[in-house]
LUMLOVEX-86745 format. One record per atom (N, C-alpha, C): x, y, z. Coordinates in steps of 0.001 Angstrom, whole numbers, plus 500000, padded with zeros to 6 digits. Example, Ala and Ser with C-alpha at 12.3 -4.5 7.8 and 13.67 -1.06 7.14 Angstrom:
<recs>
513190494310507800/512300495500507800/513200496700507800/512850497750507080/513670498940507140/512900500030507870/
</recs>
This chain:
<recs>
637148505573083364/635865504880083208/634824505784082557/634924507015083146/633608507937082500/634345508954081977/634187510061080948/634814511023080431/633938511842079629/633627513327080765/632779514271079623/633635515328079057/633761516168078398/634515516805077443/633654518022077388/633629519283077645/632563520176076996/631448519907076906/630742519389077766/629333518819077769/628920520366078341/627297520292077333/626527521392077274/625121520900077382/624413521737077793/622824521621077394/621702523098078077/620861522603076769/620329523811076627/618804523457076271/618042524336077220/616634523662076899/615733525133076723/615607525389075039/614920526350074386/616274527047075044/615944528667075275/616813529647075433/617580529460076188/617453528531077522/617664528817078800/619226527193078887/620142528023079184/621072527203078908/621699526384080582/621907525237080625/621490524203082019/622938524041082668/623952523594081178/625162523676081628/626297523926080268/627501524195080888/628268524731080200/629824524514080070/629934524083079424/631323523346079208/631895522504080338/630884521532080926/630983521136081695/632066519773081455/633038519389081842/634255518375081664/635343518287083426/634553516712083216/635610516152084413/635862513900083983/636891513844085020/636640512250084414/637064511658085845/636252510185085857/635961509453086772/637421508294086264/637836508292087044/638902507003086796/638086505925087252/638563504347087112/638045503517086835/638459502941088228/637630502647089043/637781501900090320/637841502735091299/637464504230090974/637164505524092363/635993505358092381/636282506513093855/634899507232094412/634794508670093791/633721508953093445/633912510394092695/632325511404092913/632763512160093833/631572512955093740/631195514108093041/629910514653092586/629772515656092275/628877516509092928/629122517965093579/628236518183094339/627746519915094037/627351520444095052/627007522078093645/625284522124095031/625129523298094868/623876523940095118/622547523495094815/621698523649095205/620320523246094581/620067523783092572/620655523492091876/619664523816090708/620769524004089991/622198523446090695/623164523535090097/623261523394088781/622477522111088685/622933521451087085/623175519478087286/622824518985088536/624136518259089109/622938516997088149/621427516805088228/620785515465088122/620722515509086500/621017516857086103/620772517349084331/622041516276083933/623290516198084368/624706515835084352/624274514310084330/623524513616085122/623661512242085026/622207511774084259/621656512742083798/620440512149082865/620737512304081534/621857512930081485/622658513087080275/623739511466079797/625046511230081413/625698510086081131/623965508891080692/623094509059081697/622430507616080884/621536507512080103/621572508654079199/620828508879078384/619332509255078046/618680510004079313/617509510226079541/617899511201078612/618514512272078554/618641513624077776/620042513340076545/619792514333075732/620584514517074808/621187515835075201/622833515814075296/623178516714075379/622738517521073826/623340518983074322/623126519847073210/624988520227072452/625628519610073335/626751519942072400/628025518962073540/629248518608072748/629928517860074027/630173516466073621/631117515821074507/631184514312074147/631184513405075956/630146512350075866/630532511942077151/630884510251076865/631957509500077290/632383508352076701/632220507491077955/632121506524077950/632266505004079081/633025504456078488/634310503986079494/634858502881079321/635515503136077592/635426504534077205/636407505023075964/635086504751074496/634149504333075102/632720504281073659/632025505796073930/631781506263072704/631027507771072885/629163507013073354/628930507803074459/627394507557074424/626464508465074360/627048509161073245/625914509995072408/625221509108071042/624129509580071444/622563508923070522/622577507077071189/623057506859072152/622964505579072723/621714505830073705/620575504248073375/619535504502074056/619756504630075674/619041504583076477/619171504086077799/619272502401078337/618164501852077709/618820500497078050/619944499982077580/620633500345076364/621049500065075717/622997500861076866/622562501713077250/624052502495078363/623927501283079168/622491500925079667/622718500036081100/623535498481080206/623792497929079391/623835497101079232/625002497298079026/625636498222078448/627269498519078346/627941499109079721/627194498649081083/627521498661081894/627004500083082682/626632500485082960/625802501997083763/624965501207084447/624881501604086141/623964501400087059/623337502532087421/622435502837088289/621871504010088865/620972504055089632/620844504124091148/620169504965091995/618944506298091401/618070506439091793/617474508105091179/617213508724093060/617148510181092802/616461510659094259/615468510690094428/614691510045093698/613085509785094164/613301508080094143/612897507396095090/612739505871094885/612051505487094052/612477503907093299/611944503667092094/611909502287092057/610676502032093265/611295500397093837/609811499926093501/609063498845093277/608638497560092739/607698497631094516/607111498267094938/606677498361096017/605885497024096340/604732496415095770/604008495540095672/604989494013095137/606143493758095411/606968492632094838/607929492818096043/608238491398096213/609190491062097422/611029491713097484/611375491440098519/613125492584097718/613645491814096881/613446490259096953/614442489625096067/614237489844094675/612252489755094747/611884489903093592/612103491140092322/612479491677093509/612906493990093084/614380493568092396/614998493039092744/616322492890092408/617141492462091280/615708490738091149/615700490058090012/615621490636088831/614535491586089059/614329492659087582/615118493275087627/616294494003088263/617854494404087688/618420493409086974/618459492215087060/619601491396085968/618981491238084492/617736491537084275/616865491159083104/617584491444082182/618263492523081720/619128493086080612/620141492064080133/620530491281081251/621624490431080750/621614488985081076/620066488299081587/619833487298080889/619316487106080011/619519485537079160/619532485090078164/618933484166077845/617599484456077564/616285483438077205/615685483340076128/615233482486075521/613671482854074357/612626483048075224/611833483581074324/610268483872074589/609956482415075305/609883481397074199/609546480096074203/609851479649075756/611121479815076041/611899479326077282/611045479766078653/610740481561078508/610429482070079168/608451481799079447/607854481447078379/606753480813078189/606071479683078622/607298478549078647/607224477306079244/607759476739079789/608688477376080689/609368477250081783/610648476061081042/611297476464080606/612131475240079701/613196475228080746/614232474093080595/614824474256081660/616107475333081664/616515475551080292/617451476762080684/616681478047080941/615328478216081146/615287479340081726/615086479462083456/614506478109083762/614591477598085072/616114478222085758/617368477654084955/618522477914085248/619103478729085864/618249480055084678/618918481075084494/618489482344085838/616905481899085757/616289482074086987/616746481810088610/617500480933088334/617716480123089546/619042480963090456/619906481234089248/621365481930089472/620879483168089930/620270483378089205/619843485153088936/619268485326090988/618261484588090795/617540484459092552/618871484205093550/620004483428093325/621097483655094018/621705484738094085/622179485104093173/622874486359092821/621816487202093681/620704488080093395/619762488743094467/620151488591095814/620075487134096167/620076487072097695/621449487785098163/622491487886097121/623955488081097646/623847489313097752/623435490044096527/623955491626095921/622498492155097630/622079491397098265/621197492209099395/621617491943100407/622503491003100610/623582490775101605/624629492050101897/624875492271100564/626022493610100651/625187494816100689/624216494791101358/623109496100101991/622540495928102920/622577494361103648/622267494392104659/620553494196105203/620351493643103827/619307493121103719/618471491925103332/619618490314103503/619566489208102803/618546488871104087/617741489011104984/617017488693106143/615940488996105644/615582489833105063/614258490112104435/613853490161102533/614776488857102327/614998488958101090/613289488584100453/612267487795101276/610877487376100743/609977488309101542/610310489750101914/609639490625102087/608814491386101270/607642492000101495/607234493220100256/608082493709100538/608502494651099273/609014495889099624/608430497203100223/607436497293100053/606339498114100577/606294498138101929/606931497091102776/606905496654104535/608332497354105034/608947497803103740/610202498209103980/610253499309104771/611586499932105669/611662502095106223/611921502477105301/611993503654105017/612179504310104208/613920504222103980/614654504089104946/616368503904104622/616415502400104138/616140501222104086/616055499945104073/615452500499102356/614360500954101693/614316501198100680/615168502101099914/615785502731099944/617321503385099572/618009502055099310/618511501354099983/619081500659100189/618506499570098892/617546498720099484/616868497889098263/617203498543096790/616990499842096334/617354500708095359/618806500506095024/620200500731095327/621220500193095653/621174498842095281/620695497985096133/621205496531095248/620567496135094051/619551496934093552/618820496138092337/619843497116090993/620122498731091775/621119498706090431/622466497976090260/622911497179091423/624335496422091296/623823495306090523/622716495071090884/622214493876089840/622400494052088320/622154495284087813/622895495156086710/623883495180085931/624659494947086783/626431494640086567/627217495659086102/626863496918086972/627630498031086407/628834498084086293/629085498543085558/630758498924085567/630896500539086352/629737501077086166/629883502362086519/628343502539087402/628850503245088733/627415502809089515/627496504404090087/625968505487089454/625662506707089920/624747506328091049/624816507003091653/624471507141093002/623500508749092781/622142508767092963/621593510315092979/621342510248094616/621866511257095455/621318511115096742/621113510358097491/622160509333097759/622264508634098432/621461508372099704/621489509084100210/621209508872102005/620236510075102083/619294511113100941/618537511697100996/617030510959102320/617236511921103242/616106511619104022/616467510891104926/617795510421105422/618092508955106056/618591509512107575/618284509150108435/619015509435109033/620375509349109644/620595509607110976/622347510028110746/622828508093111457/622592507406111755/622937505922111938/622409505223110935/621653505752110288/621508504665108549/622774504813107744/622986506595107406/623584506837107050/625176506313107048/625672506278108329/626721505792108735/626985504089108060/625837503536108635/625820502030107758/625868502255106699/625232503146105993/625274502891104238/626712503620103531/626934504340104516/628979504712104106/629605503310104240/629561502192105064/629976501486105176/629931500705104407/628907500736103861/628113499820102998/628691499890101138/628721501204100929/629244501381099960/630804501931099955/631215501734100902/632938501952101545/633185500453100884/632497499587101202/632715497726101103/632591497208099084/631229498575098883/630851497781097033/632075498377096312/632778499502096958/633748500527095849/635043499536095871/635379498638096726/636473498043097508/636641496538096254/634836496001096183/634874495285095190/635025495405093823/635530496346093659/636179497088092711/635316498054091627/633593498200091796/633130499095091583/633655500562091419/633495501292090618/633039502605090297/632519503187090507/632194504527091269/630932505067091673/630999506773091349/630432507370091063/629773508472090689/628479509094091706/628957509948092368/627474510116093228/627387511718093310/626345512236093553/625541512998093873/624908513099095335/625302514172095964/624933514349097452/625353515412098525/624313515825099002/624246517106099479/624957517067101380/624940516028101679/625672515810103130/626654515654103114/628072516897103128/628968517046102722/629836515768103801/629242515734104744/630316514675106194/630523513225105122/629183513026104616/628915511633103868/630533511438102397/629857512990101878/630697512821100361/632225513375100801/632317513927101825/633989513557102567/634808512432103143/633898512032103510/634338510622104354/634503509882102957/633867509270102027/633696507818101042/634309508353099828/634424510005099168/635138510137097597/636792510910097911/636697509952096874/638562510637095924/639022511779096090/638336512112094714/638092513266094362/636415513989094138/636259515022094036/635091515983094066/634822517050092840/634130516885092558/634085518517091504/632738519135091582/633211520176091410/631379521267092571/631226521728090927/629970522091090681/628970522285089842/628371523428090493/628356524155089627/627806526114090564/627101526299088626/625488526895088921/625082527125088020/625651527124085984/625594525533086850/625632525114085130/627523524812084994/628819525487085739/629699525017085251/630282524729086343/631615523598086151/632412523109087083/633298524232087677/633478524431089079/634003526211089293/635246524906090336/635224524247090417/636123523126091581/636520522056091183/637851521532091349/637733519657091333/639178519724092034/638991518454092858/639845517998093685/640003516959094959/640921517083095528/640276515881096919/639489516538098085/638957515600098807/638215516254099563/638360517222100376/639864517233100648/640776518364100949/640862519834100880/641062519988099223/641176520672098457/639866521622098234/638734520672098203/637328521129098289/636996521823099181/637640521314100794/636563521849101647/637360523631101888/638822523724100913/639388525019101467/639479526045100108/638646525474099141/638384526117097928/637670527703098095/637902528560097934/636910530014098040/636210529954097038/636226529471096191/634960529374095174/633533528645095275/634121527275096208/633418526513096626/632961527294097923/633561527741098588/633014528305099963/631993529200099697/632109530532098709/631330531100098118/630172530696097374/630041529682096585/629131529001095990/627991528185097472/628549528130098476/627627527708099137/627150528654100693/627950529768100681/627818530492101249/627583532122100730/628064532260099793/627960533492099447/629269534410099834/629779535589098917/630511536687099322/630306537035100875/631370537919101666/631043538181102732/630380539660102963/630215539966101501/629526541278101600/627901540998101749/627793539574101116/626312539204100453/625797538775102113/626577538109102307/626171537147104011/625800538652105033/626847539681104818/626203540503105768/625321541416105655/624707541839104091/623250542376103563/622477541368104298/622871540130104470/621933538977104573/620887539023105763/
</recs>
């Protein structure tokens, strides 16, 4: 589903990452995880095109999406979560949601102007579809809520269904359960244990190793700028490179 190759980037002197190459098969769980400043949010602002890599190839679904805009990734299928929330605070959840499908309905101006009836239609599905894709978060009960009335895990969450709303083929996840606590958390493994099942794709980012053990495949750790790991969760947790990357040498731990 996803495939980077030598992906690089470099901003002025100071170089971010480095031959960085791993690939997401199509219908896994796939995490990527790494230290604070690893490189890990540079990596997915790259797949959706916030950044231009500086050298490298990263493909979806086998299309190169280099010099491809951003709306233009989401529409060839890319969803995304960010770790800062990016929710419609002042608009109800259904209403948060609705504006995920916008990319891929199909209106005129005219339609959309004067309420014609295929845009009525299109509207109509779309407001179904919402109520469902918040069902599978556990939130179809407060679908004519502000979002603003929301907890702070219930907004994670809202975040989550408005990017399924746009019919990813490939759904990044930045920090999932950042801030959540440990019984949200648990629901929202469940939660996205259930969207990967519907045959979603997922790509995530996340620092609560119990979380990204329990729900991915495979793993690949990101240590200043290059991939130093990849494997199952297995494999990860008995890696010395990886152990080191988050602990340090045992010479360093006991200067420590």
């Amino acid at each position: 589903m996803l495939k980077l190759t030598g992906v690089s980037k470099h901003f002025g002197g100071l170089s971010v990452l480095h031959d960085v190459s791993f690939e997401v098969p199509a219908g896994s769980v796939f995490g990527l995880i790494g230290p604070n400043g690893a490189g890990k949010t540079t990596v997915f602002n790259l797949i959706t095109g916030l950044l231009a890599p500086s050298g490298g190839a990263i493909e979806l679904g086998g299309r190169s999406l280099l010099g491809v805009k951003p709306h233009e990734i989401t529409r060839l299928g890319l969803g995304r979560t960010f770790q800062n929330i990016r929710i419609f605070k002042e608009m109800s959840l259904l209403e948060n949601v609705v504006v995920g499908m916008h990319a891929h309905l199909d209106y005129s101006v005219a339609g959309w102007l004067f309420s014609l009836p295929g845009f009525r239609a299109q509207e109509q599905r779309a407001r179904e579809r919402a109520h469902e894709l918040l069902g599978w978060v556990g939130l179809a009960a407060k679908a004519n809520d502000l979002a603003d009335n929301l907890s702070y895990g219930d907004q994670r969450k809202l975040e989550l269904a408005r990017a399924l709303a746009t019919q990813p083929k490939l759904l990044l996840l930045d920090e999932p359960v950042a801030g959540m606590n440990t019984s949200e958390k648990v629901e929202l493994m469940s939660q996205i244990s259930s969207i990967a099942k519907r045959g979603f794709t997922i790509l995530m980012i996340e620092h609560d190793m119990r979380f990204v053990m329990g729900l991915c495949e495979r793993i690949a750790v990101l240590n200043f700028g290059k991939i130093i790991a990849e494997g199952t969760p297995e494999q990860i947790k008995t890696n010395p490179d990886v152990i080191e990357a988050y602990l340090g040498r045992d010479e360093e731990v006991v200067a420590a």
